[in-house]
Backbone and ligand atoms as CSV (ligand in chain L), in Angstrom:
chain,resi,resn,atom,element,x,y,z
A,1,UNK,N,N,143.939,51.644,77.673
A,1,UNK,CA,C,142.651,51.757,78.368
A,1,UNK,C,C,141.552,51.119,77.533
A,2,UNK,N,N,140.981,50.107,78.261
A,2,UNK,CA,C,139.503,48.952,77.220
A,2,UNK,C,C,138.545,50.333,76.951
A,3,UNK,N,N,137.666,50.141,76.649
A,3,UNK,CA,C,136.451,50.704,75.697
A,3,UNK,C,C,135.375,50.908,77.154
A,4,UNK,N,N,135.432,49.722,78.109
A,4,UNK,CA,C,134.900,50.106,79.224
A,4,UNK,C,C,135.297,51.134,80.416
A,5,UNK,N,N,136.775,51.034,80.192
A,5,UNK,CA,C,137.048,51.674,80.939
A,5,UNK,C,C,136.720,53.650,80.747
A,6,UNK,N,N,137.048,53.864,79.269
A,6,UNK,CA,C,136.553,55.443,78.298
A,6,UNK,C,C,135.395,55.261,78.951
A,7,UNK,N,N,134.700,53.804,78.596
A,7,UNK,CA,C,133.153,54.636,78.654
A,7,UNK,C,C,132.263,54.019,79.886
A,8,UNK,N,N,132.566,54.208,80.774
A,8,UNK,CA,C,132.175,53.529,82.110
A,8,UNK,C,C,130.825,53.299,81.910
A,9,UNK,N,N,129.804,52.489,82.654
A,9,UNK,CA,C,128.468,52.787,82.639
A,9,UNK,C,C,128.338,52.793,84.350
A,10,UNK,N,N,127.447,54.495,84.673
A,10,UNK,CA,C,127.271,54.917,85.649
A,10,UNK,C,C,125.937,54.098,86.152
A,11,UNK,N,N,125.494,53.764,87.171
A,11,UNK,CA,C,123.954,52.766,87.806
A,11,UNK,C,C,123.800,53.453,89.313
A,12,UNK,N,N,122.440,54.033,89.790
A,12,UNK,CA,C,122.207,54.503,90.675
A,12,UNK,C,C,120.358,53.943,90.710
A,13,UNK,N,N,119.947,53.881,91.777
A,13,UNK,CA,C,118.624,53.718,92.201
A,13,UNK,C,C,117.958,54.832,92.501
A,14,UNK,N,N,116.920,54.985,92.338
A,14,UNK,CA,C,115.731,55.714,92.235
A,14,UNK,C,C,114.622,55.615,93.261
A,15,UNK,N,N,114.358,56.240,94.370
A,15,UNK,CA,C,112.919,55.616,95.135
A,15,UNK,C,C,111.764,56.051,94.073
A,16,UNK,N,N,110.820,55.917,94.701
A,16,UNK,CA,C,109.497,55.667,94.089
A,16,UNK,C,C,108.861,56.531,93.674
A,17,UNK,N,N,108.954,58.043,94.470
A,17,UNK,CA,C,108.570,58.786,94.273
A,17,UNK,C,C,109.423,59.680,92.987
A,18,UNK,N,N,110.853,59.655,93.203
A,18,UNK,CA,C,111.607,60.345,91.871
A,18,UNK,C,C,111.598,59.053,90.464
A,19,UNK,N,N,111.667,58.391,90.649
A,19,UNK,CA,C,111.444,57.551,89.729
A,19,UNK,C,C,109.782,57.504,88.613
A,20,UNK,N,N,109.018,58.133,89.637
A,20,UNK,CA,C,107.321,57.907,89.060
A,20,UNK,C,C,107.592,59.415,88.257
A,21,UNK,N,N,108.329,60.711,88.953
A,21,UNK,CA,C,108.313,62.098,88.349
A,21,UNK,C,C,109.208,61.687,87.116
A,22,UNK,N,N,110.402,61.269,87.491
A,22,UNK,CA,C,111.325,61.129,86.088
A,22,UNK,C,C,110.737,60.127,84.636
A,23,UNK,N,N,109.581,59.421,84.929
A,23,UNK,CA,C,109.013,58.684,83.976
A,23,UNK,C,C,107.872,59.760,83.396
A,24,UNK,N,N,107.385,60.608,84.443
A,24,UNK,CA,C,106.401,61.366,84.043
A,24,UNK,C,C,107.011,62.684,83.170
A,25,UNK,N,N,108.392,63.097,83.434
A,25,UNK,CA,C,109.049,64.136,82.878
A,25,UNK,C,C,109.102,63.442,81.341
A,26,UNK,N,N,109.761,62.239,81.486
A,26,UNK,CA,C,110.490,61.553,80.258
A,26,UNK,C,C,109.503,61.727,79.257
A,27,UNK,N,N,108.371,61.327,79.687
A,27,UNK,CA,C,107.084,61.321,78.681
A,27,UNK,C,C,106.541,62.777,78.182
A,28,UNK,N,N,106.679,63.786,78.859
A,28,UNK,CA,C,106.155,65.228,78.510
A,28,UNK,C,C,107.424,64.997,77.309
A,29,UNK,N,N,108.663,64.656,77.713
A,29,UNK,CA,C,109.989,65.299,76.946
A,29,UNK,C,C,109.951,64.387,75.591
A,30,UNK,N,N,108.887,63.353,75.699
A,30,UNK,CA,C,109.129,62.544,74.877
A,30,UNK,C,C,109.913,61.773,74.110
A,31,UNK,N,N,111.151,61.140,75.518
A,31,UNK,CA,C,112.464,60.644,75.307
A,31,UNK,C,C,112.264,59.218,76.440
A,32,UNK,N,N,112.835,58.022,76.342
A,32,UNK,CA,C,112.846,57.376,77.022
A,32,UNK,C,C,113.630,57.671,78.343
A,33,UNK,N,N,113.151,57.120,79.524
A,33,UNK,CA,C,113.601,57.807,81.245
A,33,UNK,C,C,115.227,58.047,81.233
A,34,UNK,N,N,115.871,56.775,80.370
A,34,UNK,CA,C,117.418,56.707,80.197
A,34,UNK,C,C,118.009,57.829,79.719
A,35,UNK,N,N,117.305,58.153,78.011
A,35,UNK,CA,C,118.305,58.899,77.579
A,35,UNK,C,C,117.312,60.553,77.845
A,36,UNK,N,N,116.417,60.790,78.974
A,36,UNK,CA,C,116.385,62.128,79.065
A,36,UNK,C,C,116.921,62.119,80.615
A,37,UNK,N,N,117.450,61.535,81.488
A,37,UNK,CA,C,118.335,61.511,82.383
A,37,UNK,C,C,119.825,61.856,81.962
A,38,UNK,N,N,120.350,61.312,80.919
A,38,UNK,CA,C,121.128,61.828,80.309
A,38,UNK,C,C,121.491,63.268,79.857
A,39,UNK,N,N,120.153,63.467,79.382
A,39,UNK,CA,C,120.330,64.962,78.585
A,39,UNK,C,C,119.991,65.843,79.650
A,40,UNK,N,N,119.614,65.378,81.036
A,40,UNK,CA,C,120.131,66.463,81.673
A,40,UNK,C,C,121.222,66.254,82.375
A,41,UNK,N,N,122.004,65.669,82.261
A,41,UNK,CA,C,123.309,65.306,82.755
A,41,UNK,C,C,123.979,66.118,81.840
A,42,UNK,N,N,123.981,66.285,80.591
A,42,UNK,CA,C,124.853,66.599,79.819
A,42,UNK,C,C,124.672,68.769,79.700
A,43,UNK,N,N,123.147,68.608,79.470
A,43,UNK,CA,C,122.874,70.419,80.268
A,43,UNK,C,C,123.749,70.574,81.327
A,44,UNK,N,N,123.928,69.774,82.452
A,44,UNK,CA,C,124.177,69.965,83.716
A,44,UNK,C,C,125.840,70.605,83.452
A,45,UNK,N,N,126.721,69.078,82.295
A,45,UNK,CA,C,128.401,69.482,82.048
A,45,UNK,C,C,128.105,70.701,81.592
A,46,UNK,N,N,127.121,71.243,80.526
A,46,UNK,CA,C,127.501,72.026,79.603
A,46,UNK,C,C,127.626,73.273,80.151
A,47,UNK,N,N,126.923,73.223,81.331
A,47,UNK,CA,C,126.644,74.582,82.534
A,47,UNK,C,C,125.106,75.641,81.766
A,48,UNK,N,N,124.241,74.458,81.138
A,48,UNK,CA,C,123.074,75.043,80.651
A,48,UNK,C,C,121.960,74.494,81.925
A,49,UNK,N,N,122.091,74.196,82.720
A,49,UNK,CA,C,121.197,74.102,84.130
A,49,UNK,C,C,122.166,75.056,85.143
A,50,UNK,N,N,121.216,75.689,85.990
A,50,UNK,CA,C,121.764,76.519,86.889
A,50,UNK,C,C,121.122,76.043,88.030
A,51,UNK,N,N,122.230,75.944,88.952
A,51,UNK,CA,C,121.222,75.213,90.526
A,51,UNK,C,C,120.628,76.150,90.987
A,52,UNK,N,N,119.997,75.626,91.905
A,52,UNK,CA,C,118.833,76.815,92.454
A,52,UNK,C,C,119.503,77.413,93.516
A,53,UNK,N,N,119.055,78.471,93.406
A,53,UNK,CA,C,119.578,79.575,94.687
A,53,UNK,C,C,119.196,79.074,96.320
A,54,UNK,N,N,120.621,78.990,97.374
A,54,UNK,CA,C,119.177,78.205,98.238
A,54,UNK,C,C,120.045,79.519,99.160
A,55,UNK,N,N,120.627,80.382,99.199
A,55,UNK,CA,C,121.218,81.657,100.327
A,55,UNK,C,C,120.066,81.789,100.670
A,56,UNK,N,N,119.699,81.437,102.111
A,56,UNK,CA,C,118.875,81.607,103.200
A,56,UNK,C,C,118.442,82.954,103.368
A,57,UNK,N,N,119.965,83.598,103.739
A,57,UNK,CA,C,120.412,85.632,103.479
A,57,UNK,C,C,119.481,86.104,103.135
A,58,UNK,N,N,119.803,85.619,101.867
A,58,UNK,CA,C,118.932,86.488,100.472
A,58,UNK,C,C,117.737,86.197,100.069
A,59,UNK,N,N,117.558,85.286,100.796
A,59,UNK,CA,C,115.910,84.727,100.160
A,59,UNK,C,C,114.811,85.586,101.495
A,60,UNK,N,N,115.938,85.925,102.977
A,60,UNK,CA,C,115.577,86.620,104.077
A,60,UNK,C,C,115.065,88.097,103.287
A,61,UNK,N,N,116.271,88.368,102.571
A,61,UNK,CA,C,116.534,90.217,102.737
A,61,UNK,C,C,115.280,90.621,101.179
A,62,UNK,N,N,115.667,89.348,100.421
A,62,UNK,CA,C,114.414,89.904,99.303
A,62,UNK,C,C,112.711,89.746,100.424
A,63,UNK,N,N,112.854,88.774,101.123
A,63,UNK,CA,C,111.479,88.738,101.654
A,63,UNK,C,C,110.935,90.215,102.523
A,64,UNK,N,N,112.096,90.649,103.060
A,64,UNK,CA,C,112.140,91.652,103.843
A,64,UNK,C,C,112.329,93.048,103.200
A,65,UNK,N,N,112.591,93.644,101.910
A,65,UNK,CA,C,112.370,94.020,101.184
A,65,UNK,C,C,111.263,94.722,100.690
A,66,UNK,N,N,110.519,93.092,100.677
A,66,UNK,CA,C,108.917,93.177,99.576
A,66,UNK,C,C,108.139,93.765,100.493
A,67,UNK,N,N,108.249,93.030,101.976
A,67,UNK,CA,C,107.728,93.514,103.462
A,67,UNK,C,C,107.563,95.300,103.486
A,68,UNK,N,N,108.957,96.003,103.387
A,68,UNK,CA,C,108.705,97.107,103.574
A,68,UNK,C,C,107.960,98.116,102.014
A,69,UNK,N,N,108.257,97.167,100.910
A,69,UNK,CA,C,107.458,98.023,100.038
A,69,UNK,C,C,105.975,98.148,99.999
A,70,UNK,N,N,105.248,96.687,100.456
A,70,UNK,CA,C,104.353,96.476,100.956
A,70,UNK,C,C,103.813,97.469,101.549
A,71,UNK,N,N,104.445,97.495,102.765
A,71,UNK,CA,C,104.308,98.543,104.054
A,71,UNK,C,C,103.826,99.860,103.355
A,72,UNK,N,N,104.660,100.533,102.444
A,72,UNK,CA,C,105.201,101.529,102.142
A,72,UNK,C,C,103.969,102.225,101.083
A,73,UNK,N,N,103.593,101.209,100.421
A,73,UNK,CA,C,102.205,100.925,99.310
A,73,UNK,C,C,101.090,101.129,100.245
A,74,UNK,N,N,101.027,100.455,101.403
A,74,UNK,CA,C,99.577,100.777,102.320
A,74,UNK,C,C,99.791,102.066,102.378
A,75,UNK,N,N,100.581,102.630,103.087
A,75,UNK,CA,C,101.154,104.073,103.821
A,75,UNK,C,C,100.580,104.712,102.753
A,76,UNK,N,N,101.099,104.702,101.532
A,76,UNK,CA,C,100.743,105.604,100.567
A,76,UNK,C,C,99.244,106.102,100.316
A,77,UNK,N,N,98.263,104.339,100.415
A,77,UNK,CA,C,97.316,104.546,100.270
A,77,UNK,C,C,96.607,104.950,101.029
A,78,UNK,N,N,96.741,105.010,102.108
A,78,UNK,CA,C,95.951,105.621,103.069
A,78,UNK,C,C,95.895,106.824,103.312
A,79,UNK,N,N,97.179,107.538,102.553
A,79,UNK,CA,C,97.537,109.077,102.804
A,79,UNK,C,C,96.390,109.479,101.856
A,80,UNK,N,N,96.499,108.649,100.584
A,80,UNK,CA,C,95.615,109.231,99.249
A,80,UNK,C,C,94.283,108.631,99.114
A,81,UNK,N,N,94.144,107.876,100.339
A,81,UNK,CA,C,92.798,107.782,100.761
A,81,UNK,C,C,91.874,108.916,102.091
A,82,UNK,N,N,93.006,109.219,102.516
A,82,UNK,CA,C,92.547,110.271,103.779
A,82,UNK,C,C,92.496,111.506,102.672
A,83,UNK,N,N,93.155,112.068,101.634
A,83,UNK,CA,C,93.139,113.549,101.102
A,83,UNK,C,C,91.943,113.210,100.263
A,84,UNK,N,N,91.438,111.904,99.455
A,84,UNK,CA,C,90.103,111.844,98.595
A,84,UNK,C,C,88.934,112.000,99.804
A,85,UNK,N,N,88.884,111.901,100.805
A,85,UNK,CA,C,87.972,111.678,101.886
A,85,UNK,C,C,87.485,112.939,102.249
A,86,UNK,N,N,89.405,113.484,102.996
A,86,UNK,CA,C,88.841,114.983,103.718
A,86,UNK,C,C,89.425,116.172,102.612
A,87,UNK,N,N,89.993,116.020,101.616
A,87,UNK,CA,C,90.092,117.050,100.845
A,87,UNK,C,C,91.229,117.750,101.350
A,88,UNK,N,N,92.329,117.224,102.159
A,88,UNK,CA,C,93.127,118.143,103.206
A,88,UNK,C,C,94.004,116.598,103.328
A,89,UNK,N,N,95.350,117.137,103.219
A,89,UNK,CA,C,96.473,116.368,103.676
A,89,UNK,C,C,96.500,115.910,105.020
A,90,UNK,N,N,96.862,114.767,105.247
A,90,UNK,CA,C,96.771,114.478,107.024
A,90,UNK,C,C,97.642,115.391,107.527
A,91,UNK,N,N,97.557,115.708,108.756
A,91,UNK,CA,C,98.341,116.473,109.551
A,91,UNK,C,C,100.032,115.594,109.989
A,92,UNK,N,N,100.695,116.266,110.362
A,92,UNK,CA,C,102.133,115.737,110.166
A,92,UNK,C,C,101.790,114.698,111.675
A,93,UNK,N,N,101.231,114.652,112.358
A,93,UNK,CA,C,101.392,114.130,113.209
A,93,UNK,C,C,100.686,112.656,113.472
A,94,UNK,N,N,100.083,113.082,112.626
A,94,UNK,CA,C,99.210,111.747,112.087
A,94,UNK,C,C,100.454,110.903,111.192
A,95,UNK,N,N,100.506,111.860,110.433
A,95,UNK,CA,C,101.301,111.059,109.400
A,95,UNK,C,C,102.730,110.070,110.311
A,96,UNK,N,N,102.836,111.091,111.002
A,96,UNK,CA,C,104.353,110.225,111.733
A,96,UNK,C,C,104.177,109.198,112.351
A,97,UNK,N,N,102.588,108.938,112.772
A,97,UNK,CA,C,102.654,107.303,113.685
A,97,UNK,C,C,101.829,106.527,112.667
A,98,UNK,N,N,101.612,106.799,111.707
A,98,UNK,CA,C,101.561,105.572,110.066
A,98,UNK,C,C,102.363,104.958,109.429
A,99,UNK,N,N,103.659,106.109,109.249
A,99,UNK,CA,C,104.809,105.935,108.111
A,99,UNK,C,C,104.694,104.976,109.040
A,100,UNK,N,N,105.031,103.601,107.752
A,100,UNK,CA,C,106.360,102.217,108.149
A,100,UNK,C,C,107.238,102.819,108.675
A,101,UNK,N,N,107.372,102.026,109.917
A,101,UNK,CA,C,108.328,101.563,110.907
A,101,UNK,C,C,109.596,101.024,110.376
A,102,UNK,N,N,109.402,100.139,109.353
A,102,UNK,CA,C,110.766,98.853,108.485
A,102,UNK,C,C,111.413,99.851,108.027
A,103,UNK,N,N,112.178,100.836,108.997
A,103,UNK,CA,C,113.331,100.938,107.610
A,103,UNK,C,C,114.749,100.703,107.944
A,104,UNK,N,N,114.697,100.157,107.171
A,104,UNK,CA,C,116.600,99.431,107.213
A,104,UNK,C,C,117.514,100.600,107.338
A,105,UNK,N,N,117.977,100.684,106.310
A,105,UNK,CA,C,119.162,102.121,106.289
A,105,UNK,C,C,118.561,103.876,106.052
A,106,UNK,N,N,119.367,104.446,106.525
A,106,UNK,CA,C,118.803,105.980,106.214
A,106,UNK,C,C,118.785,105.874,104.753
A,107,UNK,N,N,119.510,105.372,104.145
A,107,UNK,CA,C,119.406,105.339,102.219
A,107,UNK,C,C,118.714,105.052,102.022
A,108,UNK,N,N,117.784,103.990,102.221
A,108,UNK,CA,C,116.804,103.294,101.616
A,108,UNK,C,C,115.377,104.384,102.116
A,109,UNK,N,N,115.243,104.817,103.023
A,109,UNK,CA,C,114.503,105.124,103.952
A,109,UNK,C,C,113.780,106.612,102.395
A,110,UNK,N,N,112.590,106.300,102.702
A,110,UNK,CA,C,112.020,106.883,101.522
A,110,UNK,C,C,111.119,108.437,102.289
A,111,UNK,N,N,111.568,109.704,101.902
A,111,UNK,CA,C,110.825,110.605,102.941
A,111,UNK,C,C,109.649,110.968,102.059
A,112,UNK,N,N,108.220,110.588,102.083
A,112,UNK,CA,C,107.671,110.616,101.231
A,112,UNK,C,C,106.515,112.197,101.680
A,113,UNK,N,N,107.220,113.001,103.124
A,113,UNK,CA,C,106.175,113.722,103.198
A,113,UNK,C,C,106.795,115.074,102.328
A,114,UNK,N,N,105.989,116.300,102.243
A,114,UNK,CA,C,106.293,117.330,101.734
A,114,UNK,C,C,106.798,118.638,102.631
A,115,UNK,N,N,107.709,118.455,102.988
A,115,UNK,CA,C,108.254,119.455,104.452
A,115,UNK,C,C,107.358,120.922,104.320
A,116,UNK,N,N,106.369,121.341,102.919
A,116,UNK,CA,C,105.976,122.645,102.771
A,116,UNK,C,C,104.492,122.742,103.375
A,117,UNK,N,N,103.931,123.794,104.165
A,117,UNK,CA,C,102.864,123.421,104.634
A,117,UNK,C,C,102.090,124.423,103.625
A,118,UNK,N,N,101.349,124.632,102.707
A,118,UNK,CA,C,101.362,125.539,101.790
A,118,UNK,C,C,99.973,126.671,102.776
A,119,UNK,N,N,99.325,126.074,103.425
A,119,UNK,CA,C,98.067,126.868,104.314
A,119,UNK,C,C,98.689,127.404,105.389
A,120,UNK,N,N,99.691,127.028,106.177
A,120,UNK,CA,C,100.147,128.248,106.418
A,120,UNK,C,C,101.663,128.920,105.873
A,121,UNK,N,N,101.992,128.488,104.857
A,121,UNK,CA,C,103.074,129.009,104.176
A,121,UNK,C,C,103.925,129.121,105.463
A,122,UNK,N,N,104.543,127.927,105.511
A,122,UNK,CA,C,105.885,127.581,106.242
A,122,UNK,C,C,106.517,126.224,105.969
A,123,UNK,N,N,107.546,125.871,106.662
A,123,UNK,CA,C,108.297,124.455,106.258
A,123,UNK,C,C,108.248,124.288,107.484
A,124,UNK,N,N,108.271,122.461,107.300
A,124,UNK,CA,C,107.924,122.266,108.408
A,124,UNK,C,C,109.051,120.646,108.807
A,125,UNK,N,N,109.908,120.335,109.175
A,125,UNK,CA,C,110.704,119.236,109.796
A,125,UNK,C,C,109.390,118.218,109.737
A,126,UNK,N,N,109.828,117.176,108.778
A,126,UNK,CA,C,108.952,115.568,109.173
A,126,UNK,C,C,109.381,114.835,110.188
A,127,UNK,N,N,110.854,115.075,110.565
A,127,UNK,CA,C,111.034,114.025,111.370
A,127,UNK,C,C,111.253,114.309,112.736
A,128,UNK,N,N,111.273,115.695,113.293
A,128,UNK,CA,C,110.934,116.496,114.727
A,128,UNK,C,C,110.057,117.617,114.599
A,129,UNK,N,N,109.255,117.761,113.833
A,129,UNK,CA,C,108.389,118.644,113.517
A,129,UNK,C,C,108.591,120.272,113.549
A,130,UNK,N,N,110.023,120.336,113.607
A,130,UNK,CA,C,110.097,121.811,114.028
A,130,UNK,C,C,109.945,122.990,112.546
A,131,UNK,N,N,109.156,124.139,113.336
A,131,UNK,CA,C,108.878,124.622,111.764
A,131,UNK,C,C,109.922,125.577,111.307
A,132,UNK,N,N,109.942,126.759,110.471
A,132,UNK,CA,C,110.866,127.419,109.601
A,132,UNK,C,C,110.067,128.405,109.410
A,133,UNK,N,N,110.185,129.406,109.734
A,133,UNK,CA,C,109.029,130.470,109.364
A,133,UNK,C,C,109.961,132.380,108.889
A,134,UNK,N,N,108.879,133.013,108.445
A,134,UNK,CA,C,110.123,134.156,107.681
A,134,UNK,C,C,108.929,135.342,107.323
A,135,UNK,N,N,109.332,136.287,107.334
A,135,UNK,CA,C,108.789,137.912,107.791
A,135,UNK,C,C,108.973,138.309,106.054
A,136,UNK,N,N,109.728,137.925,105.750
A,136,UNK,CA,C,110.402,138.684,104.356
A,136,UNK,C,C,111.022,137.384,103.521
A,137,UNK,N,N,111.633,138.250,102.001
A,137,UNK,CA,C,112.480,137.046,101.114
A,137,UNK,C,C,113.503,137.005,101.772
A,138,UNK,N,N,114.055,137.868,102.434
A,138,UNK,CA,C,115.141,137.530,103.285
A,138,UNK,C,C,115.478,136.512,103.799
A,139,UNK,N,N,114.336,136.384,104.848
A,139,UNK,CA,C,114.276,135.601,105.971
A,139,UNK,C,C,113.764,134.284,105.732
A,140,UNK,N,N,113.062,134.099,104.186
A,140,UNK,CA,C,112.526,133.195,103.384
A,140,UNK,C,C,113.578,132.089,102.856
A,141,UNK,N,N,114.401,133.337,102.161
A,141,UNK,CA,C,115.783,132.444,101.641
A,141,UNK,C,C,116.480,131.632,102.748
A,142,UNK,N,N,116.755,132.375,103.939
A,142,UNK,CA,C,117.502,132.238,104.801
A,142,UNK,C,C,116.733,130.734,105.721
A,143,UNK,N,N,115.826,130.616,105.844
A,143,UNK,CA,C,115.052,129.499,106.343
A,143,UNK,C,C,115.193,127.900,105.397
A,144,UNK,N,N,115.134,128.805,104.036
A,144,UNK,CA,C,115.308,127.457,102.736
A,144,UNK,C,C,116.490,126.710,103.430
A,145,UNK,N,N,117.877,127.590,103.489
A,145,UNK,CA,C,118.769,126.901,104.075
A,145,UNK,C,C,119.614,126.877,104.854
A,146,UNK,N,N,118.839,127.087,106.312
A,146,UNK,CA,C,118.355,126.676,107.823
A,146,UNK,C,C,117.848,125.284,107.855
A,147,UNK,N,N,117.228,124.811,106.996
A,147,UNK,CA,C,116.576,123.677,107.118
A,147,UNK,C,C,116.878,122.653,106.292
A,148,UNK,N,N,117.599,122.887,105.225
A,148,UNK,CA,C,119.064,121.659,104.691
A,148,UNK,C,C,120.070,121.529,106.100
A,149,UNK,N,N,120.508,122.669,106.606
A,149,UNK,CA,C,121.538,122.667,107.870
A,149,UNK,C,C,120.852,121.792,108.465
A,150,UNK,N,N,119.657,121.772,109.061
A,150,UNK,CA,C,118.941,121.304,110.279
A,150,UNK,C,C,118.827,119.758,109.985
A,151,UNK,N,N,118.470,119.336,108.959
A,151,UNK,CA,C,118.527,118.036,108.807
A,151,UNK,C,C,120.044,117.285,107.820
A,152,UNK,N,N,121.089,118.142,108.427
A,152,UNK,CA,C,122.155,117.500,108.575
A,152,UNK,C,C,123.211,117.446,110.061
A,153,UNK,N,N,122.874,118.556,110.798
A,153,UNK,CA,C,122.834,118.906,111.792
A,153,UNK,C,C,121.972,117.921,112.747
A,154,UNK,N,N,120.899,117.846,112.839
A,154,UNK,CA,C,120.002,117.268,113.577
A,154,UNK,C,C,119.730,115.594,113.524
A,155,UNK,N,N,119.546,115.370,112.328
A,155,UNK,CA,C,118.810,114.167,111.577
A,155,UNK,C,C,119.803,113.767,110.707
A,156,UNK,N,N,121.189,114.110,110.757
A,156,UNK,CA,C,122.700,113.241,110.035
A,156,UNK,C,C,121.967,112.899,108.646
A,157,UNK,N,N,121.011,113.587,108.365
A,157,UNK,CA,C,121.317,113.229,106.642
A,157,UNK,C,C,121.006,114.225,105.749
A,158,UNK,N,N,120.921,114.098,104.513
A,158,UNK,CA,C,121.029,114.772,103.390
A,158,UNK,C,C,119.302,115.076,103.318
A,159,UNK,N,N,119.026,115.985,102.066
A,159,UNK,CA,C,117.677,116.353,101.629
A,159,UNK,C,C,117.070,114.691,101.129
A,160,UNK,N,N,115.761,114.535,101.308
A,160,UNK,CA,C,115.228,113.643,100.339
A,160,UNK,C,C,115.587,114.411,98.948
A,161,UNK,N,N,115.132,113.287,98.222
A,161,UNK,CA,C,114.681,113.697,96.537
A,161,UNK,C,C,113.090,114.317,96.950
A,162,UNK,N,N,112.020,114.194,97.550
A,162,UNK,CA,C,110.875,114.980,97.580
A,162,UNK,C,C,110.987,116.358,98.444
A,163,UNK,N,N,111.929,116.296,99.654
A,163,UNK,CA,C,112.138,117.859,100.052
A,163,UNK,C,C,113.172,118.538,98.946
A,164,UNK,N,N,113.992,118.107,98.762
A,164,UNK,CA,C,114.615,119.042,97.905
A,164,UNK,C,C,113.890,119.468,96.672
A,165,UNK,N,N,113.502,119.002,96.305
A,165,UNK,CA,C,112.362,118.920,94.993
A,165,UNK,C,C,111.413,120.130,95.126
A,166,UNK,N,N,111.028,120.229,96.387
A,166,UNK,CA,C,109.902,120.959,97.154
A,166,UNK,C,C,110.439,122.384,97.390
A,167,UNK,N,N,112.343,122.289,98.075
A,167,UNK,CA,C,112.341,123.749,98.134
A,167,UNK,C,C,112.910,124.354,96.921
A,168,UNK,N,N,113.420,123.169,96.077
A,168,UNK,CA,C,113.549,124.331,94.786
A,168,UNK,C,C,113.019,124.804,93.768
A,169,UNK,N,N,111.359,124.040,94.189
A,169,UNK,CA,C,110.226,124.862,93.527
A,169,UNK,C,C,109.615,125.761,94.134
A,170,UNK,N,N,110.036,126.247,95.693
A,170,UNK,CA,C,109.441,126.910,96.280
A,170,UNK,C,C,109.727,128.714,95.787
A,171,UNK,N,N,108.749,129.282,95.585
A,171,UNK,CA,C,109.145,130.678,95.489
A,171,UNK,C,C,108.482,131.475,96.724
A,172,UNK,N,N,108.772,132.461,97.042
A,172,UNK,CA,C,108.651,133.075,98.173
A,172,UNK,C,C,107.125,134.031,97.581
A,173,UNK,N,N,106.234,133.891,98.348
A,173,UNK,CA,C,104.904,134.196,98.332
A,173,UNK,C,C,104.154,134.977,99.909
A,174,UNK,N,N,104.940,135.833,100.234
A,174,UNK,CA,C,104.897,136.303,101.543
A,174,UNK,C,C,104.807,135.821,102.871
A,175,UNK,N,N,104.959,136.527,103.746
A,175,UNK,CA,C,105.023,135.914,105.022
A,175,UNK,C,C,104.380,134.389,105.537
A,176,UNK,N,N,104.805,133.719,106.371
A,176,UNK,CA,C,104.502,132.595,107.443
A,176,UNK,C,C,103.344,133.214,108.164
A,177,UNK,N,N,102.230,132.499,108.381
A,177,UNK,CA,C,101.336,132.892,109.470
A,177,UNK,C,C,101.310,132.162,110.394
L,1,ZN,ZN,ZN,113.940,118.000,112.523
């Protein structure tokens, strides 16, 4: 095998516009256009350039994503802009035609209200509003979990991390009014 054949010399054309960037790169890199075309040819073998991501998918599902955290960030603020205002939590019913709409899966799905109504000392369902109410610790305990049942029963899922949080700081402080 000749010396040309080992060492081929590769020749390709350039339009005008990549040709004016690759002279303008060459010069930041401070290498002539040849041999910094090269050196990224040779990044490229070495697998020290990584192509760019072009999954349509994923460039969808991160956009859609940011969308609902977005969402999720207003929601917030407006809750903690309505309690600096009126001094009083919005009412659940309010709250239910604010929460973002975007939610993808029940997993993701963030329950950010507090199922406890502490003014009238009862629990209260965020997502059919039905309440939980109790005469005694009895009937107190017995409601705590009535209403894990109910939103597996009813609403096919598990406690949030903020209701559960909520009833197992809850201590029983007399009757529901
Ligand atoms: Zn419910």
């Amino acid at each position: 095998m000749g010396y040309n054949e080992r060492n081929p010399i590769f020749s390709f054309r350039l339009g005008e516009y990549r040709h004016g960037k690759l002279l303008r790169l060459s010069k930041l890199n401070k290498m002539p256009a040849n041999d910094f075309l090269r050196s990224i040819l040779d990044q490229y073998l070495a697998g020290d350039l990584i192509p760019k991501a072009k999954d349509d998918l994923a460039v969808e599902m991160t956009k859609l994503k940011l969308q609902k955290i977005k969402a999720e960030i207003e929601y917030l603020q407006l809750k903690n802009k309505y309690m600096e205002t009126f001094g009083a939590p919005m009412s659940t019913s309010a709250t239910r035609i604010l929460k973002p709409k975007i939610t993808t899966t029940q997993q993701t799905t963030q329950i950010t209200i507090s199922p406890f109504d502490a003014k009238n000392n009862i629990i209260q369902c965020c997502e059919c509003s039905q309440l939980f109410r109790w005469e005694n610790k009895d009937e107190f305990l017995q409601q705590k979990f009535e209403f894990e049942r109910h939103m597996t029963n009813n609403h096919n899922r598990a406690l949030s991390y903020l209701e559960k949080s909520v009833l197992d700081d809850l201590r029983f402080s007399g009757a529901s009014l």
